[in-house]
N, C-alpha and C positions, 0 to 999 in steps of 0.2 A: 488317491490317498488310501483307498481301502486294499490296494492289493499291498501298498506299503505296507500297511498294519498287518496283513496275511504271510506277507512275508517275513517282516520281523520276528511274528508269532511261531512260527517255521523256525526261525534263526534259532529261538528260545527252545523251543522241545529238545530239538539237537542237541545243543552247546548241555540243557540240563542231563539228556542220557547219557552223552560221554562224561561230564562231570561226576553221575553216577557212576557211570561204570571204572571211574580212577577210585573215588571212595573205597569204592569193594575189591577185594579181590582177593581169585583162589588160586590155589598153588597145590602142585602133585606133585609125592618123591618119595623119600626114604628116612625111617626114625626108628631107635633102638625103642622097645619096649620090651622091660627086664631083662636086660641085656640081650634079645634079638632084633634081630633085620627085621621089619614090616616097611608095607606099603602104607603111605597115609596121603590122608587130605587137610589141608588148612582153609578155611573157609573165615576172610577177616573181614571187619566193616568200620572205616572209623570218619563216617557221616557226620557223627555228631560228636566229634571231635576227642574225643577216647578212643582207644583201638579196643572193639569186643571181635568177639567171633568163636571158633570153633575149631579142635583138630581132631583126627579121627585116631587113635590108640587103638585098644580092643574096641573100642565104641566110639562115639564123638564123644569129649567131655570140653568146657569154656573153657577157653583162657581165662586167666585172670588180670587181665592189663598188659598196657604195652605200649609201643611207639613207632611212630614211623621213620626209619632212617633215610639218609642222602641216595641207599641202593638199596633199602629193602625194607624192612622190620626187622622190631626183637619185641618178644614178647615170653607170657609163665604159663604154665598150665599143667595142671596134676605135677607141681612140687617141681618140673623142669624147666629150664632154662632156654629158648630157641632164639635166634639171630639170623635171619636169611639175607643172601647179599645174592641179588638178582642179576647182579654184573658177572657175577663168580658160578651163579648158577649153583650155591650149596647153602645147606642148611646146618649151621655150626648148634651143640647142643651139648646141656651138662645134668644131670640131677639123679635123681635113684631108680630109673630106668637106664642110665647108661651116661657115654659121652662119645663126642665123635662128631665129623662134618662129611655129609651126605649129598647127593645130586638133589635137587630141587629144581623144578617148573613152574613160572609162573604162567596160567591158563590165558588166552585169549577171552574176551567178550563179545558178546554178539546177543541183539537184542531182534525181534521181528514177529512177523504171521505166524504161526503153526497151520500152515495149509494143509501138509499129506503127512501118512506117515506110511510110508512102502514095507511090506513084510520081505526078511532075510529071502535071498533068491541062493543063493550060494553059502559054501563050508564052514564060515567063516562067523555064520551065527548072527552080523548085525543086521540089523535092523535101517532106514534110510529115513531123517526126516528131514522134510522139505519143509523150509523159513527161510521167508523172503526178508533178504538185509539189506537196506537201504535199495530199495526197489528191486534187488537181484536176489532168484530163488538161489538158497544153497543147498548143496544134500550131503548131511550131517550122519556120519553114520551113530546110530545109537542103543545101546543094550539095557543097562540099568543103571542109570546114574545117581548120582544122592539128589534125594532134594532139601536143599537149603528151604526151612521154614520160615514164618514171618518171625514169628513169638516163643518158640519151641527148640530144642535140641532138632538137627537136621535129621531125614531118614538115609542110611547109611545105603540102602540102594531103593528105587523107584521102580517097577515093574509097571506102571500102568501109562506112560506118556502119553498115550491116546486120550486122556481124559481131557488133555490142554490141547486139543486138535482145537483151532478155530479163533485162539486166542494169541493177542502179543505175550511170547515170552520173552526172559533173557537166560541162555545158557553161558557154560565156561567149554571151552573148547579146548582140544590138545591136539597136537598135530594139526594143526590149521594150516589150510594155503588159500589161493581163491577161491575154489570152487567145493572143499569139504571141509573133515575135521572128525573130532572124536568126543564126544558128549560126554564130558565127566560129570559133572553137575549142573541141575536145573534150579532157577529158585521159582518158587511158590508164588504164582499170579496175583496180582493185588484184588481184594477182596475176594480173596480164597481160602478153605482151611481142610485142606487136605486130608484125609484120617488116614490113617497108617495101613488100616487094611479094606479093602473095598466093601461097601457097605452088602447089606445083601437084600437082594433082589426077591420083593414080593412074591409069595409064595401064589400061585396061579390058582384061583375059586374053583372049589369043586363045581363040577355042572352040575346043575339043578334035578331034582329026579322026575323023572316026567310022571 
């Protein structure tokens, strides 16, 4: 009876992270802003039954509402109009930044350990972290990705992963297959609150004068 109850309780964590991880979800591509090409990020969450979240412009700024469609979302933000259709892989868009329909990606998920994190060996500058996903290590290559905060506007990039060594994260992934991927964005471990720039490090006592 009790391994029953271990195992159902098992059943439950699972079924609740992937249900999480449908809740959420981020997307990488392409948006005019004042009429140029940028790169951006959409970071959405509609858990509680609204769709909020965040796109990256010159900065991240909210959306202001939205919905979830049959293949994607539409949602407003800074006075524009967005509609992603995830089947089509674009991002249709209309407002006083521009108009136009764009490649969009929507990012994998992946939750697990932060065990290592291997420093860049080769040209190429990344970085390797090892998080073991459902009991298999993967090695994620990683530079500087945003971290999606709990309560706060996201930070647009993250230079310090090593601070989450040790703990369950969940990242967004790009270029994922089995065994890697590309770390676009982290979010912010539960009961954590990250500051934006690394605190600073007690300054060292003078030695005593003999």
């Amino acid at each position: 009876m009790k391994r029953v109850a271990v195992g159902l309780g098992l059943v439950w964590i699972l079924v609740s992270a992937v249900a999480y991880g449908q809740e959420r979800r981020v997307y990488e591509g392409v948006v005019d802003l004042k009429r140029k090409t940028i790169g951006t990020l959409i970071l959405l969450d509609h858990s509680g039954g609204a769709l909020q979240g965040w796109i990256r412009l010159d900065k991240f700024v909210p959306i202001d509402g939205g919905s979830v469609l049959a293949n994607g979302v539409e949602f407003r933000a800074a006075g524009n109009r967005y509609e992603i259709d995830e089947r089509r892989g674009r991002i249709t868009y209309s407002g006083p930044d521009g108009e136009g329909s764009r490649f969009i990606k929507r990012l994998e998920h992946f939750t697990g350990k932060f065990f290592e994190l291997a420093e860049a060996r080769s040209f190429d500058g990344w970085n390797i972290a090892k998080i073991e996903v459902s009991g298999r290590l993967r090695d994620f290559r990683v530079g500087r990705p945003a971290l999606w905060k709990h309560s706060e506007a996201p930070f647009e990039t993250f230079d310090r992963v090593e601070e989450l060594l040790g703990k369950e994260i969940a990242v967004w992934v790009a270029e994922a297959d089995t065994r890697t991927g590309r770390v676009v964005a982290v979010e912010e471990p539960p009961g954590m609150n990250i500051p934006l720039k690394a605190p600073k490090k007690p300054k060292e006592k003078e030695e005593e004068k003999k």
